[in-house]
KOLFI-207749 format. One record per residue: residue in three letters; chain; x, y, z of N, C-alpha, C in turn. Coordinates in nm, 4 decimals, m for minus. Each point is the difference from the previous one (the first is absolute). Layout:
N
@resn:ala	chain:A	n_xx:X	n_yy:Y	n_zz:Z	ca_xx:X	ca_yy:Y	ca_zz:Z	c_xx:X	c_yy:Y	c_zz:Z
...
This chain:
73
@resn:unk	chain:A	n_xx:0.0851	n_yy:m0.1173	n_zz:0.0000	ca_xx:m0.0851	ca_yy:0.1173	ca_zz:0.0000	c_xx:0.0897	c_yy:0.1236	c_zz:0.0000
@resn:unk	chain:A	n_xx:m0.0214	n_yy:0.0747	n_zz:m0.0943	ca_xx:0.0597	ca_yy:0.1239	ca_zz:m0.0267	c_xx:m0.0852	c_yy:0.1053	c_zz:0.0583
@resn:unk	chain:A	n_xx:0.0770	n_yy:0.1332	n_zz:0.0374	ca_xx:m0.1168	ca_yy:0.0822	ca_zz:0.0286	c_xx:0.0263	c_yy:0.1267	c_zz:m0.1113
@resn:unk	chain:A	n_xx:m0.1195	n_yy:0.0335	n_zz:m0.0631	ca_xx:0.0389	ca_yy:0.0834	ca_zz:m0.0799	c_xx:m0.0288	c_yy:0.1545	c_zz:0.0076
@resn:unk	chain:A	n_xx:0.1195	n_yy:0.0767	n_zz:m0.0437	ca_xx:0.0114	ca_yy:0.0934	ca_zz:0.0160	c_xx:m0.1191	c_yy:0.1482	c_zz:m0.0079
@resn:unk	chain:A	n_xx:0.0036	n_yy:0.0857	n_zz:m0.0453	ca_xx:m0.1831	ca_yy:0.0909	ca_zz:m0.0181	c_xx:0.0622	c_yy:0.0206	c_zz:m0.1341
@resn:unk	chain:A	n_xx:0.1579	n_yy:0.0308	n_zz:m0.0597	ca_xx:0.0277	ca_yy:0.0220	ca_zz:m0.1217	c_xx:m0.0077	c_yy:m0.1808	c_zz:m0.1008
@resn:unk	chain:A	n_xx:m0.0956	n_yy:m0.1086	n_zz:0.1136	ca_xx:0.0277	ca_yy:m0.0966	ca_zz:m0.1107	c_xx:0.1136	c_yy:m0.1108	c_zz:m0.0347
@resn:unk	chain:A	n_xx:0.1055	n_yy:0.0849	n_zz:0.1116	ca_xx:0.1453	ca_yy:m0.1262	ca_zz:0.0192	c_xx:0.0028	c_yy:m0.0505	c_zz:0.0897
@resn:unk	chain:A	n_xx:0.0625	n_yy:m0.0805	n_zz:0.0123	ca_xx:0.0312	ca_yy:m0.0888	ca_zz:0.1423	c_xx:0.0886	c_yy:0.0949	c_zz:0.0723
@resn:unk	chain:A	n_xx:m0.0547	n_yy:m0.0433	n_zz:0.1582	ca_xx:0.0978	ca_yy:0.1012	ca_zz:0.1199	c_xx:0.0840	c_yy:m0.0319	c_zz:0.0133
@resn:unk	chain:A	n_xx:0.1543	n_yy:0.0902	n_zz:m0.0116	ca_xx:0.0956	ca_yy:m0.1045	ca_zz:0.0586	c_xx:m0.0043	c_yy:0.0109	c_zz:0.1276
@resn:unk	chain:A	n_xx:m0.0738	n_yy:0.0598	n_zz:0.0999	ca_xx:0.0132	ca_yy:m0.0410	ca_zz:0.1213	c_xx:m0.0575	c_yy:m0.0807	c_zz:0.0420
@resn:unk	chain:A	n_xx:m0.0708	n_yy:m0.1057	n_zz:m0.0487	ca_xx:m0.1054	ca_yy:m0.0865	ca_zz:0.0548	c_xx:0.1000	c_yy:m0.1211	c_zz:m0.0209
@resn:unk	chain:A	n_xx:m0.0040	n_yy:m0.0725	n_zz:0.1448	ca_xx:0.0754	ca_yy:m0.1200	ca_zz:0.0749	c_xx:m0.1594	c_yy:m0.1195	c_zz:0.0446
@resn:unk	chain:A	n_xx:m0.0019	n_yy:m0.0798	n_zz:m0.0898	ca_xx:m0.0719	ca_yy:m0.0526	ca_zz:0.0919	c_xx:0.0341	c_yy:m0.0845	c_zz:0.1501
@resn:unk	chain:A	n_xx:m0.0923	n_yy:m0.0067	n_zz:0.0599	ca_xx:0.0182	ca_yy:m0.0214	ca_zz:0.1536	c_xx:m0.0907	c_yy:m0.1064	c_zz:0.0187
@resn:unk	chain:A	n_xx:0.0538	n_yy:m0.0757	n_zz:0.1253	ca_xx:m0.0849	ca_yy:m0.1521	ca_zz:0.0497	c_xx:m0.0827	c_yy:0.0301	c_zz:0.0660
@resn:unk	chain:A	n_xx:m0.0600	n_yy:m0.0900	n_zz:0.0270	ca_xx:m0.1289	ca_yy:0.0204	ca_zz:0.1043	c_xx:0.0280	c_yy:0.0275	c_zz:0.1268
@resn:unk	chain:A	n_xx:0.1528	n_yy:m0.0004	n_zz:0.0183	ca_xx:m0.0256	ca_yy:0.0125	ca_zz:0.2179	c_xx:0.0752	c_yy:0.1400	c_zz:m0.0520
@resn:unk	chain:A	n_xx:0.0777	n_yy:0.0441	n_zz:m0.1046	ca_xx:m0.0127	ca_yy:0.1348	ca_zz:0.0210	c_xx:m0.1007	c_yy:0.1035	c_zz:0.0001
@resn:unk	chain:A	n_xx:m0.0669	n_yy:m0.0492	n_zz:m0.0760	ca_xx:m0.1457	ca_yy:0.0717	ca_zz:0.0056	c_xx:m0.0695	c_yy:0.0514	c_zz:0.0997
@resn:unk	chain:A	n_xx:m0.0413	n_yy:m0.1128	n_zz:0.0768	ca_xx:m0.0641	ca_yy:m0.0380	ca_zz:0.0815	c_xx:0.0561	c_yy:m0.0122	c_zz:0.1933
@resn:unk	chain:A	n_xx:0.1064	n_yy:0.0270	n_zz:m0.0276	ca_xx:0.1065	ca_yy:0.0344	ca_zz:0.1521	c_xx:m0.0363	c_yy:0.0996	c_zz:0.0553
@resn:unk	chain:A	n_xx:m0.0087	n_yy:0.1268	n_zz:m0.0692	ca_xx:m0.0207	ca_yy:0.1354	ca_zz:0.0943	c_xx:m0.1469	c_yy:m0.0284	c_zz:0.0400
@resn:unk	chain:A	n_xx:m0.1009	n_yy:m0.0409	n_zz:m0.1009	ca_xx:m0.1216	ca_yy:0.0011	ca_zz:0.1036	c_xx:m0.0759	c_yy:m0.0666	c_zz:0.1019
@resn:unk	chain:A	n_xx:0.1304	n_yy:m0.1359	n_zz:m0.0127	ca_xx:m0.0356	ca_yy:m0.1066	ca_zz:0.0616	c_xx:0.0457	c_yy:0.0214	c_zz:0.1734
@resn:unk	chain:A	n_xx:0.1054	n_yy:0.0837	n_zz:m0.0267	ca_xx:0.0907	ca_yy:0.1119	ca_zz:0.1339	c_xx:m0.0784	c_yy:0.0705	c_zz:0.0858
@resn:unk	chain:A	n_xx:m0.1454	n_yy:0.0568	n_zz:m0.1291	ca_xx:m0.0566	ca_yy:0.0667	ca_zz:0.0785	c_xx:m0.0938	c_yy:m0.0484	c_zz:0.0581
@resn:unk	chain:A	n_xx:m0.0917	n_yy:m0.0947	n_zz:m0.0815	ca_xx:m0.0834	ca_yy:m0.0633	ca_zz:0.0574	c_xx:0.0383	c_yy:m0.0732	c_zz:0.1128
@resn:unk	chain:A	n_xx:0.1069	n_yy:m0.0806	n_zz:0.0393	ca_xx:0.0510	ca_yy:m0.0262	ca_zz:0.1101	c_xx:0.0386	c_yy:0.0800	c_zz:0.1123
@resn:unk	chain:A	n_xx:0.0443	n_yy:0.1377	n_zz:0.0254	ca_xx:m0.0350	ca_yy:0.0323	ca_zz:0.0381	c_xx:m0.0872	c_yy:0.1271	c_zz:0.0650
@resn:unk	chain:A	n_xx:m0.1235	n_yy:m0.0616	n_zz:m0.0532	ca_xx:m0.1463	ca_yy:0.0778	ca_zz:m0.0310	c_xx:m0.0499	c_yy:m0.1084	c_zz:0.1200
@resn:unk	chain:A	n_xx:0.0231	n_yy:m0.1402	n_zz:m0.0109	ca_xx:m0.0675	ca_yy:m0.0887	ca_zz:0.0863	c_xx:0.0883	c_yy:m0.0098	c_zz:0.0930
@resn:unk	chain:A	n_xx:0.1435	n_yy:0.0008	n_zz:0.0172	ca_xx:0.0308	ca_yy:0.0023	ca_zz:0.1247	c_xx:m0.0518	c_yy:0.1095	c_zz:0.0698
@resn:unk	chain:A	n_xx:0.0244	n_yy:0.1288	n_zz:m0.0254	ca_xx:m0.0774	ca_yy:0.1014	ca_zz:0.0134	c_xx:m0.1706	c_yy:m0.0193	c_zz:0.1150
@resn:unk	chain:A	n_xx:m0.0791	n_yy:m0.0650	n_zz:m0.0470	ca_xx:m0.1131	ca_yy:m0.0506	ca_zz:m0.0094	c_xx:m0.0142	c_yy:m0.1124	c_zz:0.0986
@resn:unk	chain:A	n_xx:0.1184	n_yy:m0.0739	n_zz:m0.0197	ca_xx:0.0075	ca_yy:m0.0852	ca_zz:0.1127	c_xx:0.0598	c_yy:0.0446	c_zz:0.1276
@resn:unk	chain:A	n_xx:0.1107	n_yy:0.0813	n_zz:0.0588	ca_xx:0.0399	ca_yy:0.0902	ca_zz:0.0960	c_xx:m0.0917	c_yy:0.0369	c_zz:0.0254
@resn:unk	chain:A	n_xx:m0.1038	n_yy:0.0764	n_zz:m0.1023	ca_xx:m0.0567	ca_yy:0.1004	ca_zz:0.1418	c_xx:m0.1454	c_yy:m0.0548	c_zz:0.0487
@resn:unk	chain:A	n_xx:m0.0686	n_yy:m0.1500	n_zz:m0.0848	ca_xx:m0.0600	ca_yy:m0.1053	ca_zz:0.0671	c_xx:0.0486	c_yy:m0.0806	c_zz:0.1575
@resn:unk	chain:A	n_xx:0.1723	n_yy:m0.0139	n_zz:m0.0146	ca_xx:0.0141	ca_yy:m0.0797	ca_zz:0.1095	c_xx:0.0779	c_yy:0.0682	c_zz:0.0880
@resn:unk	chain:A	n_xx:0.0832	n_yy:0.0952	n_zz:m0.0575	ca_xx:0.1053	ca_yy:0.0593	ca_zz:0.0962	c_xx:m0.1109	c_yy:0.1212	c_zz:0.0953
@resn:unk	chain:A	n_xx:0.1430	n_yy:0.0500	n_zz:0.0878	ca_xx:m0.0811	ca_yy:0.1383	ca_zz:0.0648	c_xx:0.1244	c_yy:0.0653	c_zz:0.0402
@resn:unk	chain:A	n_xx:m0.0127	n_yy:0.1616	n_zz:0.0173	ca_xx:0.1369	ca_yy:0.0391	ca_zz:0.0574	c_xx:0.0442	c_yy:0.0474	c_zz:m0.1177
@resn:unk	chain:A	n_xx:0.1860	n_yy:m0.0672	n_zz:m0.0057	ca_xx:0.0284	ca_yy:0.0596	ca_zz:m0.1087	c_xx:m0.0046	c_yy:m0.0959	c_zz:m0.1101
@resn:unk	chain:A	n_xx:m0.0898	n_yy:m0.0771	n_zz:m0.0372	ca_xx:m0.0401	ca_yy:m0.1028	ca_zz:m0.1113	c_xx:m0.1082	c_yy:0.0905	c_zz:m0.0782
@resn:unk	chain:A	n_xx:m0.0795	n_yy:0.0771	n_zz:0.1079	ca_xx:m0.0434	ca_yy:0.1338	ca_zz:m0.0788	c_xx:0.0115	c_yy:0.0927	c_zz:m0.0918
@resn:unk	chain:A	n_xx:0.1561	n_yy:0.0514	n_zz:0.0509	ca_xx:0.0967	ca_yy:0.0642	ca_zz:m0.0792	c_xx:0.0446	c_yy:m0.0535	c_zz:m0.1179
@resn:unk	chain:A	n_xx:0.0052	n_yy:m0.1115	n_zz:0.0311	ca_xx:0.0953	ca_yy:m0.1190	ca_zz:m0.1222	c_xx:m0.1649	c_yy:m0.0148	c_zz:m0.1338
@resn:unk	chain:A	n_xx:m0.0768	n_yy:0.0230	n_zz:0.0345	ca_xx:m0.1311	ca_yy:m0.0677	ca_zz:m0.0429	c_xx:m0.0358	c_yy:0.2029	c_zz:m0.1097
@resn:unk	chain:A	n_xx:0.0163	n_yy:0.0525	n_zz:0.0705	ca_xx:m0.0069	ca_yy:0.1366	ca_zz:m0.0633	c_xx:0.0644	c_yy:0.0393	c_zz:m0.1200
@resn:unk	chain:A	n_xx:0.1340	n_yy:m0.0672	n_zz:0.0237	ca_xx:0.1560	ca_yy:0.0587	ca_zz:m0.0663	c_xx:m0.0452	c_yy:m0.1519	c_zz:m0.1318
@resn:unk	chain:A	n_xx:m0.0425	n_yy:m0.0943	n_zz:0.0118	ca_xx:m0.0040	ca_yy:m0.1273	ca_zz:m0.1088	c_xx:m0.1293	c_yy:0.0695	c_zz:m0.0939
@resn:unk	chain:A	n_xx:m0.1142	n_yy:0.0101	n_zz:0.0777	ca_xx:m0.1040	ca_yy:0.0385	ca_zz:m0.0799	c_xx:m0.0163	c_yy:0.1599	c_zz:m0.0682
@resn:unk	chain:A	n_xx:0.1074	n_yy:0.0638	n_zz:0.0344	ca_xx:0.0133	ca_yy:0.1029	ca_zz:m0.0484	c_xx:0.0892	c_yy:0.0259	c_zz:m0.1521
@resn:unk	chain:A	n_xx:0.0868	n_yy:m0.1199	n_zz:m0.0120	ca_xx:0.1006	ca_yy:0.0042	ca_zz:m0.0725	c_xx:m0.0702	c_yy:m0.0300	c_zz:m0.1760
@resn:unk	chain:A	n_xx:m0.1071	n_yy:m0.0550	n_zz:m0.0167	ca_xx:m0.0977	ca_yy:m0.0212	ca_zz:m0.1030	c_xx:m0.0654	c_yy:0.1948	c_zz:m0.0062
@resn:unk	chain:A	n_xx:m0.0693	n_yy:0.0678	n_zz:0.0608	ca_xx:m0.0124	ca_yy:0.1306	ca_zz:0.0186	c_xx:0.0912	c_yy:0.0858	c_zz:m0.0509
@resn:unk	chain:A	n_xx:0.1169	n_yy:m0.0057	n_zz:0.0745	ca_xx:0.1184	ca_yy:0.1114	ca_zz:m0.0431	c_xx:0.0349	c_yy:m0.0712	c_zz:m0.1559
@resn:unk	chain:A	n_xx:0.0348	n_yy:m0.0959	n_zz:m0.0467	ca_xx:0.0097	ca_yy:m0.0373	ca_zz:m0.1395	c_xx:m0.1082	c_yy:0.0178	c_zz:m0.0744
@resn:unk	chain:A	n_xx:m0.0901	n_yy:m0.0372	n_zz:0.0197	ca_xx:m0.1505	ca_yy:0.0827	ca_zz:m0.0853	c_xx:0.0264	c_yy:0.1050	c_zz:m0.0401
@resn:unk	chain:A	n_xx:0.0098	n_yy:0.1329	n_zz:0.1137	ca_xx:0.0767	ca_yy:0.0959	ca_zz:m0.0240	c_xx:0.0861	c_yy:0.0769	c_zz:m0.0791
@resn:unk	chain:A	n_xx:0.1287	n_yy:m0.0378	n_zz:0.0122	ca_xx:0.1160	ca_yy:m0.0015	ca_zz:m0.0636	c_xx:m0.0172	c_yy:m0.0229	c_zz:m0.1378
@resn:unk	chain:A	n_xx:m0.0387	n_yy:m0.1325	n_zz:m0.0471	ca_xx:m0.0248	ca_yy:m0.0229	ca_zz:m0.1257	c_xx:m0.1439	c_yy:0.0700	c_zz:m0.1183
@resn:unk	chain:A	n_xx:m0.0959	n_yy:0.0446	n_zz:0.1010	ca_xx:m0.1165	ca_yy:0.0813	ca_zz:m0.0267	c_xx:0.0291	c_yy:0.1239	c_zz:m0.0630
@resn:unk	chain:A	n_xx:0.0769	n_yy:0.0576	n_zz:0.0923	ca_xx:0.0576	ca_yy:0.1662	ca_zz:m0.0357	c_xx:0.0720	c_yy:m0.0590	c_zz:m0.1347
@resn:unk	chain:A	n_xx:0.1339	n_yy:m0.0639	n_zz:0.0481	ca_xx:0.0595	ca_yy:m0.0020	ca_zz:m0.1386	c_xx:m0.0119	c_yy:m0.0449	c_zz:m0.1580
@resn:unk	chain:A	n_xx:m0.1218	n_yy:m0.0710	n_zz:0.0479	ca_xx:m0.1101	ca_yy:m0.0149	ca_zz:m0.1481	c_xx:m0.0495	c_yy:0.1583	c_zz:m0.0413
@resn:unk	chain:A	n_xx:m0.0497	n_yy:0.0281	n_zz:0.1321	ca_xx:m0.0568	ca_yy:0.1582	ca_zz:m0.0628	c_xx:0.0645	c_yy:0.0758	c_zz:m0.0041
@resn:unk	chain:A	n_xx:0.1493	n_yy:0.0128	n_zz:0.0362	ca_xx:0.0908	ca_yy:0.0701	ca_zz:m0.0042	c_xx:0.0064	c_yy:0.0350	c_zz:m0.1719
@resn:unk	chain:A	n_xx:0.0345	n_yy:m0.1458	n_zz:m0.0548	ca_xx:0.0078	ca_yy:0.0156	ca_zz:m0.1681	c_xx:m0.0847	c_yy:0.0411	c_zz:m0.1142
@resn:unk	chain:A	n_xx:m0.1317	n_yy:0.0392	n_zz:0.0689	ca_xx:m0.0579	ca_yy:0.0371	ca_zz:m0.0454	c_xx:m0.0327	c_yy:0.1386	c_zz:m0.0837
């Protein structure tokens, strides 16, 4: 699979990539999204803290990547 260019050529920057590269960063997050989820089900104290800082980290990347879509705009 080629990806093709808007002028019609092939990109030379296009590398294709495997499936666990793909699929690693969100699998990072979703993990921890549920540890996240699970801390602040069982822990208390500072498992609280820990439970804030996991489920937050999906949020602040939403973020980050949101603007800089609309950044290019």
């Amino acid at each position: 699979m080629t990806r093709i260019a808007p002028g019609g050529t092939a990109s030379p920057h296009f590398r294709p990539r495997s499936t666990w590269q793909v699929f690693r960063a969100p699998l990072a997050v979703g993990l921890a999204a549920a540890a996240g989820l699970t801390f602040a089900l069982f822990g208390d104290g500072v498992w609280d803290a820990v439970s804030w800082v996991a489920l937050s980290i999906p949020v602040v990347l939403s973020l980050i990547y949101g603007l800089r879509a609309a950044g290019g705009r």
